[in-house]
Every structure is written in C-alpha cells, then in structure tokens.
TIKOLFI-608916 format. One record per residue (C-alpha): residue in one letter; z negated, y negated, x. Coordinates in steps of 0.5 Angstrom, whole numbers, padded with zeros to 4 digits, always signed. Layout:
<sites>
AZYX;...
</sites>
This chain:
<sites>
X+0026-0046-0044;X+0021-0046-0049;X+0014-0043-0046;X+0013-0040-0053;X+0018-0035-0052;X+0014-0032-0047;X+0010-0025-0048;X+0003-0029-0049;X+0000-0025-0044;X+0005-0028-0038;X+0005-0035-0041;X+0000-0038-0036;X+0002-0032-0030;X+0002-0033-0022;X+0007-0028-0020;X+0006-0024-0013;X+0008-0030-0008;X+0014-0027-0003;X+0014-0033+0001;X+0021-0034+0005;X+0022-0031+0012;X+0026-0035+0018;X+0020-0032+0025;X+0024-0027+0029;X+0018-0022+0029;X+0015-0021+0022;X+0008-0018+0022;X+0006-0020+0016;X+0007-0015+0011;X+0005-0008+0015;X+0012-0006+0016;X+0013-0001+0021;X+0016-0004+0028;X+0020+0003+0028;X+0028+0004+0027;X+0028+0011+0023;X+0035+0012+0025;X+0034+0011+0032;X+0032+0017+0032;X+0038+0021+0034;X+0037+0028+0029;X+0036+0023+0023;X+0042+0019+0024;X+0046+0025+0026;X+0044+0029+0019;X+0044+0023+0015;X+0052+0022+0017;X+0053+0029+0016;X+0051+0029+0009;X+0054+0023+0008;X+0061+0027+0008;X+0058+0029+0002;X+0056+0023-0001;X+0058+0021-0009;X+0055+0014-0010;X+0060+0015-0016;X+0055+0019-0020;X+0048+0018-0022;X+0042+0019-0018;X+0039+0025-0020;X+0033+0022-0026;X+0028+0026-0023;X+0029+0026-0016;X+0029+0034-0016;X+0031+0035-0008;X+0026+0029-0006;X+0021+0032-0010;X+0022+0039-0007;X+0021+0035+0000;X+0015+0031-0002;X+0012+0038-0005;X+0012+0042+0000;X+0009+0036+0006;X+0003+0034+0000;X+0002+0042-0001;X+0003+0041-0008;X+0009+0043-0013;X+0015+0038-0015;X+0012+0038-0022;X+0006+0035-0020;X+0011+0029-0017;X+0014+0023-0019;X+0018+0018-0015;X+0020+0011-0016;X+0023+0005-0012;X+0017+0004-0007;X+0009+0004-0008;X+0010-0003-0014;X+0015+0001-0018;X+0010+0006-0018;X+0004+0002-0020;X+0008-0001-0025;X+0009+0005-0029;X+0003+0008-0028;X-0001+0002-0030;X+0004+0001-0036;X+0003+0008-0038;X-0005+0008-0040;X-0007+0000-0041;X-0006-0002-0047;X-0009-0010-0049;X-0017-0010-0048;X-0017-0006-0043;X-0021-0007-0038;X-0019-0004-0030;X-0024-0003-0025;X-0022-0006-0017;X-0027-0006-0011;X-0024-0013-0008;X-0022-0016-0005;X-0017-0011-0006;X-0009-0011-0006;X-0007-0016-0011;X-0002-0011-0015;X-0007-0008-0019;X-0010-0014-0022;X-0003-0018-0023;X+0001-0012-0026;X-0006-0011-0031;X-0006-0018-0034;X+0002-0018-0036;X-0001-0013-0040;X-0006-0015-0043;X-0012-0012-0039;X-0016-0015-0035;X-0021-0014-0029;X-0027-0012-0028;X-0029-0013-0020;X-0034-0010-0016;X-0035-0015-0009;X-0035-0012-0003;X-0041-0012+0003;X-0042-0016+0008;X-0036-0014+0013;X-0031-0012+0008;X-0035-0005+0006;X-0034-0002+0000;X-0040-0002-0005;X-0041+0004-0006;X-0047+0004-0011;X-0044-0002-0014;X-0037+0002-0015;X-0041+0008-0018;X-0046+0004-0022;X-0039+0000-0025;X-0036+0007-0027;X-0043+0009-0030;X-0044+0003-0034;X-0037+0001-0037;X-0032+0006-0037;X-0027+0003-0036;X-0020+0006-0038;X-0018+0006-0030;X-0022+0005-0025;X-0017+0004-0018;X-0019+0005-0010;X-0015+0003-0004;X-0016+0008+0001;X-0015+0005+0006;X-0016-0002+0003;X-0011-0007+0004;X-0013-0012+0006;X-0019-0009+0010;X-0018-0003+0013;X-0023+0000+0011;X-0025+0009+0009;X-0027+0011+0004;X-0029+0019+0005;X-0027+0023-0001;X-0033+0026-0002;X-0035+0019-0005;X-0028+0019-0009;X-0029+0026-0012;X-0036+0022-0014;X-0033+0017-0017;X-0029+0022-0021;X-0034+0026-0023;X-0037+0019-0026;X-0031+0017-0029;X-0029+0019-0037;X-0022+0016-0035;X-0016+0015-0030;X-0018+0014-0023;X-0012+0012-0019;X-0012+0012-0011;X-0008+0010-0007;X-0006+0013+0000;X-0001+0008+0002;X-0004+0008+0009;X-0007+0015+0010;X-0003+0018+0015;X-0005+0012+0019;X-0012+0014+0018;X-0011+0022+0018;X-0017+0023+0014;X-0017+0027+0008;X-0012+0025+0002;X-0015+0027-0004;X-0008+0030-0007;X-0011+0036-0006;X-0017+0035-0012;X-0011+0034-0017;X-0012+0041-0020;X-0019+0040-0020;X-0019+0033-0025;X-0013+0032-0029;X-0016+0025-0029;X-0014+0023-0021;X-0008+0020-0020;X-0005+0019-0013;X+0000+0014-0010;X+0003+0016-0003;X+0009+0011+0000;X+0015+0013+0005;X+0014+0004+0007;X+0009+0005+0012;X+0008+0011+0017;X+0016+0013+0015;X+0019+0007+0017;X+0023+0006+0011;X+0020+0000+0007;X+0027-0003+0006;X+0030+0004+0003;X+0023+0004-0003;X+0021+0011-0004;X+0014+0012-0007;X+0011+0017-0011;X+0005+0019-0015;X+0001+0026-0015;X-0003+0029-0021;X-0003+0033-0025;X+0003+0036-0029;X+0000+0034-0035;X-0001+0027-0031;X+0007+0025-0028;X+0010+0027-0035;X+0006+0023-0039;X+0008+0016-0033;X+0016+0019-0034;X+0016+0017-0040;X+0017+0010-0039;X+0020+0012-0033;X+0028+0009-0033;X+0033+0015-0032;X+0036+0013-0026;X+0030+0010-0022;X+0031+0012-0015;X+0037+0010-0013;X+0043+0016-0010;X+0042+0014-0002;X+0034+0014-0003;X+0035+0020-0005;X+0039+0022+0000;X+0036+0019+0006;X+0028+0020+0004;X+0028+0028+0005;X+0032+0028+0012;X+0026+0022+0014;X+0021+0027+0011;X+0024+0033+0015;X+0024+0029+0021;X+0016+0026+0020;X+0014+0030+0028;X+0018+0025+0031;X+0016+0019+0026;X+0008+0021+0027;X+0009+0020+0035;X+0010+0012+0033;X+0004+0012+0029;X+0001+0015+0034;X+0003+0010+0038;X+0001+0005+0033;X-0006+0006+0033;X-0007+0007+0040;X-0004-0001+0040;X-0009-0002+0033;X-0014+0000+0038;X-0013-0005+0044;X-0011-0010+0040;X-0018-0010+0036;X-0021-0009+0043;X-0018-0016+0046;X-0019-0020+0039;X-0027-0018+0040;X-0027-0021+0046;X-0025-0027+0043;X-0030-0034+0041;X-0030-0036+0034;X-0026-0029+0031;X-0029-0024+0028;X-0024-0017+0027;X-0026-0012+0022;X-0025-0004+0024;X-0019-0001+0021;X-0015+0005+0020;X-0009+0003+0019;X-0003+0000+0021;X-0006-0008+0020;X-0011-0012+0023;X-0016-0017+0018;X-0019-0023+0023;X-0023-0029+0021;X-0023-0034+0025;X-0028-0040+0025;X-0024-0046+0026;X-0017-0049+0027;X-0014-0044+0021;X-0007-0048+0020;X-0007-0050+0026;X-0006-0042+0029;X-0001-0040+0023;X+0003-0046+0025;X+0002-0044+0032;X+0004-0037+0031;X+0010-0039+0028;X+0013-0044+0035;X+0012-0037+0037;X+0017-0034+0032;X+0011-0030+0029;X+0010-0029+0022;X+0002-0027+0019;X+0000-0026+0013;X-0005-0032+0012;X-0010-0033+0006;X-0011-0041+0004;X-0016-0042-0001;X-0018-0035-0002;X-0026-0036-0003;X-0026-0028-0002;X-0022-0029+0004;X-0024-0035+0008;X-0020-0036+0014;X-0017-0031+0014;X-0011-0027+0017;X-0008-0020+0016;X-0005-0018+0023;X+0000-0013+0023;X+0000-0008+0029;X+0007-0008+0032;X+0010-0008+0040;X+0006-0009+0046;X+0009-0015+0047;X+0008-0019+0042;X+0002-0017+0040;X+0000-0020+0047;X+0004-0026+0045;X-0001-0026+0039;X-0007-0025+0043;X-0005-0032+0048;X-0005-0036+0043;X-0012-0035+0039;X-0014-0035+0046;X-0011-0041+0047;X-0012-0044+0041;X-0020-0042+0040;X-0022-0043+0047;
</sites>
C-alpha cells in the first residue's frame, strides 16, 4: 500500500502495542482477578434476563437502561452520561470532539499512553509536565502549564496509571478554575482508592468531564462498558461523533445486573487492596527494588539490575507483567497487577531469587 494514502497525521504513527499472550496468569494490564458470574445472584438475574433477550434488534443508541443505572450509582442524571465500548472508545470520542490539528493537549507524565496517541492521529500534539522524583505529580508545574498555555484539554489521570498516585480534588478544582478549556479526568481506578471523585463538581464547571469504567473494580474488562460524566451540554456535544449503535445489546444487558451487584463486587476490591498492601510490604524489603505506594489495583517497581532477566523469569513461571523497555521515564521498570495470594507469592519468590 502506497503510505501517501495514508492521513499525513498517521503516516510515521506507533500504534498502542498489545503484545500476544500465552502465560496462564496474566497480571499485566490491571484486570480484575474476579469472575463476576461466580457470583451466584449475577449469574441467576442475568440468565432470567436473558429469556427476554433479542440479540435480532439494535441496542439502544444511547443506552437509556445502563445510563439510568450508572446515574443513580455516580449521583448524577442519565443526561449527564454517555457510554461507550470501554474507557478507549471513550477517550476516542472525547478527544475527537474537541481537538482540532494544532491543538495542544496537556498531560503530567508518565501518564497512560492513550491520551498522547489518540491526540497525534488528530493532528494535536502534547505538551508534558514531568513528574517529581518518586512518580508525584508536579503540581505547581501542572498549575503553571495551564496558566501559561491554555491549552484546548488539559488531562489527569486520577489515580495515575502507571503510578498510582492521588491527586486530591481539591487540587483538580484548582486546575479548573485555571483552565479556559476542557479538563478531562479519568477515574478509572477510584473505586480502588475510595476517595472523592470529582463527578460531583460537573454542575459547578461545565468545562469537567469525567471518565468512569466497569473494566476494573467491576470485573468486567471483557464486556467494555466506559462512560463519561459532564455537564448536559458536555455529553451532547461527545454523542454527536458517537456511532448510533456503539454499545452492544448484551453489555448493555449485563453492566446493570454487574452495577446492582457493586456490594458483592466492592468485598473483592477490598480483598484486592488488602493484597496491594502485603505485596507492597514484602517487595520493600527487597535489595536493589524500589516499589511506589498506590491506590489501585497495580503496583509500579524498578529494580536496580537484571530487568530482563526477571520478565523471562516470571514468564517460566507463567506470570505476564507489564515491562517497559527503553523507556527513558520508566527505566527498569514493571507495572505489577495485584492478583491472588498465590501468585503473588510466586511473583515475590522470584525477585527474591533473582535480586538476592
């Protein structure tokens, strides 16, 4: 194929890599260790509704049933929500409703890639405020960026993939009070953190909008259910790009009886933070490993030497992490999801082994 046919701003474009999975425990892109359907009231409603179920027909355009649900969990009102296939589909919209080529978008890195990516195909390009020794986010810095460029969207992960890190809203409504344009924030790991969620400012300023997902603290990555929260004004202007029949029939389905059932689901989370902190506390103890605090469902750890060498270990053991290679942000690093007991023992042994 001729490149030329190619938009110019795609030309010379690094997609978002996926490499191919054959490790038995894969804890390299924060999943949820949770099969929702091994809870048996799920599993029971979800069969009933299925008797129903007309896979012939359209999903609903705008999810109306999901978006009730959603409403009533976020405190806010269905027109204040759009949902999509998973947090991707999401950013895609959101991104490509606001930037036009030229525009400048301002991350705190490192930061999840998407942001960047989905930007550059448009023609936009990043402006990046580093972070502090130890992954903190720069707040002065990121203050000062907004001040000083305003740029068309300014975005924070919060809680930051890969770091873990929190910002507290209060900090965030600072930035929007900065900010003449769009400020995305995306929660995708709050309900790990259990802080507060800046949803609730949506009213206050029409230029928030807010990225929620059902792939983590849900357990239901596989289905893709993400949505945004703004103001009306806000998720009318994303739907216009929207594709009419986005969300599929059986998401739309199945996310509301998984939202009912969050009581059950938050037990697991609960289970999975009290892991995140025992597995923080025995890789601290650890020679030549540095582990980052954080409150989500990962871990982010650097080791000294022997990078490789550990990832081809982990992978003898059928573990899958996530490894940065030549990341000049990231050196040596690895994003650690927390999963089982189990196997993050078997994680542990072989930094031990490998480090000692």
């Amino acid at each position: 194929m001729k490149t030329e046919w190619l938009r110019k701003t795609i030309q010379d474009f690094e997609p978002y890599f996926v490499a191919p999975i054959a490790e038995k425990h894969v804890i390299n892109a924060n999943e949820n260790y949770f099969n929702v359907l091994s809870i048996p009231a799920v599993k029971k409603e979800l069969l009933e509704a299925l008797d129903s179920f007309q896979p012939q027909i359209y999903p609903k355009p705008m999810a109306d049933g999901l978006r009730e649900v959603l409403a009533d969990y976020m405190g806010v009102r269905p027109e204040n929500i759009i949902c999509g296939n998973g947090g991707d589909e999401m950013i895609t919209y959101l991104l490509g409703t606001f930037l036009n080529p030229g525009d400048k978008l301002l991350v705190h890195t490192p930061t999840f890639d998407m942001y960047e990516l989905g930007a550059e195909t448009l023609g936009a390009s990043a402006i990046k405020v580093k972070d502090l020794a130890g992954y903190r986010r720069d707040r002065e810095g990121l203050l000062a960026a907004v001040k000083k460029y305003q740029p068309k969207m300014t975005v924070i992960c919060n809680p930051n993939n890969p770091t873990g890190d929190l910002l507290p809203a209060s900090f965030i409504e600072e930035v929007l009070k900065a900010a003449d344009n769009i400020v995305f924030v995306d929660e995708a790991y709050m309900e790990f953190a259990q802080k507060e969620s800046v949803v609730s400012l949506i009213n206050k300023y029409p230029n928030l909008v807010v990225l929620r997902t059902l792939s983590k603290a849900f357990a239901f990555a596989g289905m893709r259910c993400g949505y945004l929260v703004g103001d009306k004004e806000m998720i009318e202007a994303i739907a216009k790009i929207k594709a009419p029949y986005n969300l599929n029939a059986f998401t739309q389905l199945f996310a509301p009886i998984v939202v009912r059932h969050k009581e059950e689901l938050f037990k697991i989370r609960d289970d999975i933070v009290k892991e995140r902190a025992r597995l923080y506390d025995e890789l601290v103890k650890i020679p030549g490993l540095t582990v980052y605090p954080s409150c989500t469902n990962f871990l982010l750890v650097q080791v000294e030497r022997k990078h490789e060498e550990i990832f081809k270990a982990l992978k003898a053991k059928d573990i899958l992490v996530k490894i940065y290679r030549n990341s000049a942000e990231l050196p040596n690093a690895f994003r650690i999801s927390v999963t089982t007991k189990d196997v993050d023992d078997t994680l542990l042994s072989v930094f031990r082994e490998e480090l000692q």
